[in-house]
N, C-alpha and C positions, 0 to 999 in steps of 0.2 A: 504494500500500500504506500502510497505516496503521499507523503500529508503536503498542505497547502502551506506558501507564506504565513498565511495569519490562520486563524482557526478562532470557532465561537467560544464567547467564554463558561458554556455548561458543557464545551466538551474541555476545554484545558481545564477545568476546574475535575472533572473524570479523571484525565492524564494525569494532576496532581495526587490524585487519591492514588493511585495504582503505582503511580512512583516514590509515593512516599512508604506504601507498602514492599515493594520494593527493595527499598533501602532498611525495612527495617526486619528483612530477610534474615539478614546475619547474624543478629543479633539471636533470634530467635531461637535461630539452629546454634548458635553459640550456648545460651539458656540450656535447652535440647541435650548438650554436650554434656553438659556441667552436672545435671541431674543423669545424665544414663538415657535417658529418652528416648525413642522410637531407636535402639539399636547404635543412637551416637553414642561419642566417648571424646574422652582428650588427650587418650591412650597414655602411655607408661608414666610421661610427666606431666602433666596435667595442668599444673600453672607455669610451665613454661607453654605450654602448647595453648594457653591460654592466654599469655602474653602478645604470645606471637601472631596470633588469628584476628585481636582485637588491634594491634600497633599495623597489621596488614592491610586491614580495611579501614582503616584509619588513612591511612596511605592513597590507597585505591580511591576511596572518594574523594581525597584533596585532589588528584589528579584530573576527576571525572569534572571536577570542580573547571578547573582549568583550562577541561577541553569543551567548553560549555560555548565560550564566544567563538573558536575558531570551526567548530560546530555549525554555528548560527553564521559564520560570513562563508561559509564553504560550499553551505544548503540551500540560504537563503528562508532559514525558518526562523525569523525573529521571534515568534515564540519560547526557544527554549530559554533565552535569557530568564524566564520566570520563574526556572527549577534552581537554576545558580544557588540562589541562597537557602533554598533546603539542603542541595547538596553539598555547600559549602558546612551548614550547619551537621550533617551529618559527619560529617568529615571533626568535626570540633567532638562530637558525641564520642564515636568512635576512638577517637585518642585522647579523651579523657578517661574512657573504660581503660585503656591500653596505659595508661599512669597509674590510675586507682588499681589496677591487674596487680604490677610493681609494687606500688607501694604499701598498699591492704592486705592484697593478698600473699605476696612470697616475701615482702617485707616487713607484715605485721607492723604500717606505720611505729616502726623504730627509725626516729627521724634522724638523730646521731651518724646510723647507718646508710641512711638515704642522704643526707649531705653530704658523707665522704661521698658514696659514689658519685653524684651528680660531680664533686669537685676532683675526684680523681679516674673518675671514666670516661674516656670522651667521647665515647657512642653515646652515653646517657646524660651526658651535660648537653651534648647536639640537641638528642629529643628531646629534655627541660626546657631548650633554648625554645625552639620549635611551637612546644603548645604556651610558653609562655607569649609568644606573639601574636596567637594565633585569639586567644584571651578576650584582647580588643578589639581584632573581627568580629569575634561574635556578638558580642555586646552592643557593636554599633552596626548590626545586620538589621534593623527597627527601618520601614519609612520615618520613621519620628528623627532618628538619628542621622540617615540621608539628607535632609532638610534641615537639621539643624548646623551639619558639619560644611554643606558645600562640596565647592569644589576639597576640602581636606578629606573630605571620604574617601575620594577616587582615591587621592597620595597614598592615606592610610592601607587604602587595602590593596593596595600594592607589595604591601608586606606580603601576600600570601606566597610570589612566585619564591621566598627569602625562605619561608614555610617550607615549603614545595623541596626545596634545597636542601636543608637541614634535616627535609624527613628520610628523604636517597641516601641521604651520607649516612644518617643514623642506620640505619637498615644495614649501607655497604660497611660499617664497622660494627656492626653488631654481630653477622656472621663470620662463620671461622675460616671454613676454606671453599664452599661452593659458594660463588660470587654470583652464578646466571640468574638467580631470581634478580637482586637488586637492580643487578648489571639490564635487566628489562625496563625496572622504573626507571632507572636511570636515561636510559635509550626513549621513553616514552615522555620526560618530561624535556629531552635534549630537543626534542622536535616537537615540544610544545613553545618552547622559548625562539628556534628556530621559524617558527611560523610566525612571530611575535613579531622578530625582527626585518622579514622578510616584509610582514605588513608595513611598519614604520616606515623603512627607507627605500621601497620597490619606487621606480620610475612612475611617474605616470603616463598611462600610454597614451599619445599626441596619434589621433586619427588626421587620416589625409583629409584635405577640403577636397569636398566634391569636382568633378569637372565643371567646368563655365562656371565657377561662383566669380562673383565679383570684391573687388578689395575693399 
């Protein structure tokens, strides 16, 4: 199916629904995991497997996040720009599970402990770095907040590609020795930034004037 430019608003208000279910798939089958459920598990270790699946999709939606405008100038669906900020929001949900994982549950908020490592780890000081920026996205994700900041929203959330960056590296320094998952995100946000830049400083293309026009 080929969806249109624009589309009515009792159908994107559907698409919304269906995508916010969606998004909160993982979560669910995560839940699912945790209790034993329909056959899931989190197998031998459990809250690292846990860690790992909630800091994952964490990841994943920041990214989904990102490919949201280049998406919309590729297709010509201005509608998607609408999901942005659930998906963004999801993405902020996501790896707060994926901290609260860490620090709740395999750290027993023993904060003594969780300060050294944040200060002496620096896959886990990257990811502190990360949702700590990420903080202020979401708080000022509000229309109330769009309107009150201006043109300083845009600046602000600009931070996310800074996000986006911190989350790759955390991830590429978190594992030990197979690097190809990261080594994907990594590949999938290089050619999101790519496309960014490609927008900015591309030519614009000078068509010819018709035959017999006049000067």
């Amino acid at each position: 199916m080929i969806f249109p430019a624009t589309i009515s608003r009792a159908r994107l208000s559907g698409m919304k629904t269906a995508v916010f279910c969606a998004c909160l798939l993982p979560f669910i089958v995560i839940l699912l995991s945790i209790f034993g459920i329909a056959g899931l598990g989190l197998g031998a270790n459990p809250v690292e497997a846990l860690i790992h699946q909630t800091g994952l999709w964490g990841l994943r939606f920041l990214l989904i996040t990102l490919a949201v405008t280049p998406a919309r100038r590729l297709t010509g669906w201005h509608w998607l720009v609408r999901f942005r900020r659930m998906l963004g929001l999801f993405a902020f949900f996501y790896l707060i599970l994926h901290f609260l994982s860490y620090a709740v549950v395999d750290k027993r908020l023993d904060l003594p402990t969780i300060f050294e490592d944040i200060l002496e780890r620096p896959f886990i000081t990257l990811g502190v770095t990360g949702l700590t920026l990420l903080v202020p996205l979401a708080i000022t994700s509000t229309n109330g907040m769009m309107r009150r900041l201006g043109r300083r929203w845009q600046q602000l959330h600009r931070l996310v590609y800074l996000v986006a960056i911190l989350g790759v590296w955390h991830f590429w320094w978190q594992v030990k020795q197979d690097i190809r998952e990261p080594l994907v995100y990594a590949a999938i946000l290089a050619a999101l930034f790519a496309f960014r830049l490609w927008r900015r400083y591309r030519k614009p293309r000078i068509l010819p004037e018709p035959v017999g026009s006049s000067g």
